[in-house]
C-alpha positions, 0 to 999 in steps of 0.5 A: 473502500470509503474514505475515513476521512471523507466517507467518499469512495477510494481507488486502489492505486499502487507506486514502486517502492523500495523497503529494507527487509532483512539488511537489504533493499527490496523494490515492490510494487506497494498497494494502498487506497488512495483518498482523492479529496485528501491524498491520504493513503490507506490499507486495509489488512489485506492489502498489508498482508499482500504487501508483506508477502510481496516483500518476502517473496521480493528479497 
């Protein structure tokens, strides 16, 4: 994926995040795009339906 901002070419990275889902904390393991000109992060509508699923299957 480019960057938005940048129109460079992201990695995909990921990081361990803990996210309240239902009244509690679950830890996942979070994917985005990372921008290495600007640090922004980005997802794609895939990657949030991957993290949303991992979220449900987490808890």
């Amino acid at each position: 994926m480019k960057s938005p901002i940048t129109g460079l070419p992201m990695r995909l990275s990921s990081e361990v995040r803990n996210l309240p889902f239902q009244n509690t904390i679950v830890q996942i393991d979070y994917q985005f795009y990372l921008c290495n000109t600007t640090g922004e992060r980005f997802v794609t509508t895939t990657l949030d339906e991957l993290n949303l699923q991992r979220l449900k299957q987490a808890r």
